[in-house]
C-alpha positions as CSV (number, residue, x, y, z in Angstrom):
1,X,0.0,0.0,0.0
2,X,2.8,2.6,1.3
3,X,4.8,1.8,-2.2
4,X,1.4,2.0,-4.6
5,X,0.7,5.4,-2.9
6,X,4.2,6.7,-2.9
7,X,4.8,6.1,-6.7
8,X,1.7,7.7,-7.3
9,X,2.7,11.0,-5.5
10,X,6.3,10.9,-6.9
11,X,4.7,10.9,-10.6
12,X,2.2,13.3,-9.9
13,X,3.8,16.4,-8.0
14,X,1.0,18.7,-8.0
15,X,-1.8,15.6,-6.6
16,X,-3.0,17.2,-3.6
17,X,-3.0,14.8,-0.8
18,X,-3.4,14.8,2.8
19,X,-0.1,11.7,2.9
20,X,2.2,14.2,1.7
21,X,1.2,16.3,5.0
22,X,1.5,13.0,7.3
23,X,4.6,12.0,5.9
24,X,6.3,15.5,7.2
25,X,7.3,15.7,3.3
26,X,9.0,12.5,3.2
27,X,7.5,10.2,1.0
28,X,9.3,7.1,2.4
29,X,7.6,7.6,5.6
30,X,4.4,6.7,4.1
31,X,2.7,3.4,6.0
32,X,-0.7,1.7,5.7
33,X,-2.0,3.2,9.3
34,X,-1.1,6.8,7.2
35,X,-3.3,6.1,4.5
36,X,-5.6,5.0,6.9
37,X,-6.0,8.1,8.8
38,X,-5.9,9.9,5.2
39,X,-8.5,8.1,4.0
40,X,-10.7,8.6,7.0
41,X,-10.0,12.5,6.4
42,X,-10.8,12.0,2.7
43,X,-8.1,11.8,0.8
44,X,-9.1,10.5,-2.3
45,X,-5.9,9.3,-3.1
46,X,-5.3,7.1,-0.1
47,X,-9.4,5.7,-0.6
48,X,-8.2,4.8,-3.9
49,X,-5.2,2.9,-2.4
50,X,-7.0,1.4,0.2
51,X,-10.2,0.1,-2.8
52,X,-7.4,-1.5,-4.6
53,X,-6.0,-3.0,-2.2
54,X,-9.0,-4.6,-1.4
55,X,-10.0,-5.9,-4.6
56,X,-6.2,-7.2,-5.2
57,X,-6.8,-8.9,-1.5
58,X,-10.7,-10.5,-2.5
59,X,-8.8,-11.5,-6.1
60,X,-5.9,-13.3,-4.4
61,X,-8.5,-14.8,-1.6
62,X,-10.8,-16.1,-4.4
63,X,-7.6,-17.8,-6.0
64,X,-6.6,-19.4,-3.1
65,X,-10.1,-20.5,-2.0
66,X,-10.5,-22.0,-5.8
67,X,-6.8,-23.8,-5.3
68,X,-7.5,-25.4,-1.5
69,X,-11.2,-25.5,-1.0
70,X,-11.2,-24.8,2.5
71,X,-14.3,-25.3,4.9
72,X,-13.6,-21.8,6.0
73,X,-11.4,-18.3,5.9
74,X,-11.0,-16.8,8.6
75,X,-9.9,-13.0,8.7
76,X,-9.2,-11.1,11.7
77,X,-7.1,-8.3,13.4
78,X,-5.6,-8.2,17.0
């Protein structure tokens, strides 16, 4: 997420986004809990990051469901 939304800032200089704010002006400090808070504040840039993530997370899921057939997937956060 942090490198998808970091190349997109470094090839568009004038996108206005709250990350480049967060980051103190360093790109590299860019992290997923960032985008996060961005996205929350609506950045449109970081809730485009965080859409694609999640279809590129529900395509790899389906993939993997289709190659083991498990019973069931469980997803969770501490």
């Amino acid at each position: 997420m942090a490198r998808r939304a970091r190349v997109a800032l470094e090839q568009e200089h004038s996108r206005p986004s709250l990350l480049r704010e967060l980051s103190g002006g360093d790109l590299r400090n860019i992290d997923p809990v960032m985008i996060q808070q961005a996205a929350r504040k609506g950045d449109e840039l970081a809730k485009s990051i965080i859409n694609e993530t999640g279809f590129f997370l529900g395509a790899w899921l389906g993939g993997m469901m289709s190659l083991f057939d498990p019973e069931a997937i469980i997803i969770g956060a501490e």
